[in-house]
C-alpha positions, 0 to 999 in steps of 0.5 A: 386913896388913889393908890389902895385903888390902885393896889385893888384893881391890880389884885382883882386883875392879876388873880383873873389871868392866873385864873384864866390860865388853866383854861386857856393851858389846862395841862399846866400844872398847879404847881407851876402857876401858884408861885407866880401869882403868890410873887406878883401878888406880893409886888403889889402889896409891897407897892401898897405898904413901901413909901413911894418917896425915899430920904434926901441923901445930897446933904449928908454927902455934901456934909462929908466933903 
């Protein structure tokens, strides 16, 4: 539950700095600043969707030897 929060707040924050860029640089293109929030967006969705734990690899190396 913490981490859909998370993932929320993270959206909501994101989307108002890139909405607040053409103000501050109302020369800046569109163009420029619509890929940058579409990655970062999806970083946080990654965030949201991949497991946070990954696999025990040691016993597998260990077996080899």
């Amino acid at each position: 539950m913490n981490r859909l929060l998370y993932v929320l707040a993270a959206f909501v924050v994101i989307n108002l700095i890139f909405s607040v860029i053409p103000f501050i640089m109302p020369r800046a293109p569109p163009e420029l600043i619509t890929p940058y929030m579409l990655w970062v967006n999806a970083l946080v969705l990654l965030f949201l969707v991949l497991p946070s734990m990954v696999g025990n690899f040691s016993s597998i190396q260990s077996s080899e030897n």
